[in-house]
C-alpha positions in Angstrom: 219.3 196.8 362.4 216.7 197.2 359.5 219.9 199.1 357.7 222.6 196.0 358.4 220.1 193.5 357.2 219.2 196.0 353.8 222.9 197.1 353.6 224.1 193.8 350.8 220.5 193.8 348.6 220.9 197.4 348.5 224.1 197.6 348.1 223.5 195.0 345.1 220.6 196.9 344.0 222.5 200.1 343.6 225.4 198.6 342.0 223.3 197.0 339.6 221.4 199.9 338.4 224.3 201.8 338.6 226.0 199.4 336.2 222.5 199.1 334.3 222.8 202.7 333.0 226.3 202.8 331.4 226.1 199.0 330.6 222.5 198.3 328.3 224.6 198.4 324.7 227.3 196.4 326.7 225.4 193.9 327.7 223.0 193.1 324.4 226.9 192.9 323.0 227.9 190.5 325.3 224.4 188.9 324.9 225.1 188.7 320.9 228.7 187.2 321.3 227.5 184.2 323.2 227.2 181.2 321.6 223.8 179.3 321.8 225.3 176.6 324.0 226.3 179.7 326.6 222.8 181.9 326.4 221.0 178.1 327.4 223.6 177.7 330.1 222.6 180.7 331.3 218.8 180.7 331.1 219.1 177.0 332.8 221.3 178.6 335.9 218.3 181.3 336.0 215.7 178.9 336.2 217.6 177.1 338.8 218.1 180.1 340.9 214.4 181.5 340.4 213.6 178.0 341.5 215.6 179.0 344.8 214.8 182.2 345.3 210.8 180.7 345.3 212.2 178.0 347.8 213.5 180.9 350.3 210.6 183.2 349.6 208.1 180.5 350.5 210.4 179.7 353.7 210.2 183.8 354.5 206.4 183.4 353.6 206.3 180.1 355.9 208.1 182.3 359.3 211.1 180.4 358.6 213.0 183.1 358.2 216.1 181.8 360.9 216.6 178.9 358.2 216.7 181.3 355.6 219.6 183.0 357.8 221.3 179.5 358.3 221.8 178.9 354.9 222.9 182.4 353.5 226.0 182.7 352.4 229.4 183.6 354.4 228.8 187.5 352.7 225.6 188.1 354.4 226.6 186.5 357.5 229.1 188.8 357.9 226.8 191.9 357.3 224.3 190.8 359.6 223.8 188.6 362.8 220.8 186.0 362.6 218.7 187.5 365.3 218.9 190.9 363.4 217.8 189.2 360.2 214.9 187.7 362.0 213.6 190.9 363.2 214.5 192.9 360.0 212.5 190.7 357.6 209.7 189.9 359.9 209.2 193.8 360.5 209.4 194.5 356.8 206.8 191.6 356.2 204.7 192.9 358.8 204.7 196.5 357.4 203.6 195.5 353.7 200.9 193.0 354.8 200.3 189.1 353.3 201.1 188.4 350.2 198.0 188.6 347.2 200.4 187.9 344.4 204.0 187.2 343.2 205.4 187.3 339.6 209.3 187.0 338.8 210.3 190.2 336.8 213.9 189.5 335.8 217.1 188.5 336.8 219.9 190.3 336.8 223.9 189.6 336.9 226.8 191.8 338.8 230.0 191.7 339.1 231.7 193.7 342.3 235.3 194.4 342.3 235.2 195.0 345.8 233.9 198.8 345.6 231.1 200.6 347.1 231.1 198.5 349.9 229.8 195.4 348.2 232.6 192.5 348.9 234.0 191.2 345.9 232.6 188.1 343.7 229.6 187.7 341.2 225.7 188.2 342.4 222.5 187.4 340.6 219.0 189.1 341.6 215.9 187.6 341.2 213.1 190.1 341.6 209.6 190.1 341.8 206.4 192.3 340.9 204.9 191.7 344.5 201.4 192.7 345.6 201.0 193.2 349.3 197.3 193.5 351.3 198.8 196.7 352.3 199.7 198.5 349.4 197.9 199.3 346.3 200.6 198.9 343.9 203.1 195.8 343.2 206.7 196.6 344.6 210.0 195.2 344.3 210.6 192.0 346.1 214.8 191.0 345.7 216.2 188.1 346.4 220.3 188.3 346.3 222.5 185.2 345.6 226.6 185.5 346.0 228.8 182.5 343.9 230.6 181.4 346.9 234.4 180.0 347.0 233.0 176.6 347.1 231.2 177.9 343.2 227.6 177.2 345.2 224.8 180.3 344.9 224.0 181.5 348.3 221.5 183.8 349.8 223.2 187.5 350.0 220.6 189.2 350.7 216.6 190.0 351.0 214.7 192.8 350.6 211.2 194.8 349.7 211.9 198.3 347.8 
């Protein structure tokens, strides 16, 4: 259950750092080719989508976690059923302990082709330095978001690595 639920953040997560290591030099490139009016575009869309990721967090922090499930997107739906969400967040939460503090770390970009099992379409991370009660060092907190047909950011994922 735990695996279905991890299967797209990981999956995302992989992909990403997979990506990360052939693509630093590429991506400072693409970075410098921007114009200004494109690097604010995108550093508005991220602080719109940390803005989100808080909103679901604090839903996940509040028990809501069912709503969170409701309003994921169409690709996690498809990797996971509700009731198996439910249970695979609330057991992860339980295992780490309450939250003592929370601090975004970055945000990241991917673009799937459809390969290593992660559908096809473009996915941002938002991830955070999280300190739990029950362990001594922060960890990685992920929240996954999947540009939908409809060009609306939806949850594809959660996770705590």
């Amino acid at each position: 259950m735990i695996a279905r639920l991890l299967v797209c953040a990981l999956l995302i997560g992989v992909a990403s750092a997979a990506g990360a290591q052939d693509k630093p030099a590429q991506q400072q490139t693409a970075a410098k080719q921007m114009t200004p009016e494109q690097r604010a575009a995108i550093q508005k869309q991220n602080q719109v989508l940390v803005k989100y990721a808080d909103s679901i967090i604090a839903m996940i922090d509040n028990g809501q976690v069912g709503q969170v499930w409701d309003e994921a997107s169409e690709v996690a739906k498809k990797t996971v059923s509700r009731a198996d969400f439910v249970k695979a967040v609330e057991a992860q939460r339980a295992k780490f302990g309450s939250v003592t503090s929370r601090k975004v770390a970055n945000v990241t970009r991917t673009v799937s082709k459809g390969e290593r099992k992660l559908p096809a379409g473009y996915y941002v991370n938002v991830n955070y330095a999280t300190r739990f009660s029950k362990e001594t060092k922060p960890v990685l907190e992920k929240v996954s978001f999947h540009l939908d047909s409809d060009k609306k950011w939806r949850l594809s994922g959660y996770t705590i690595l």
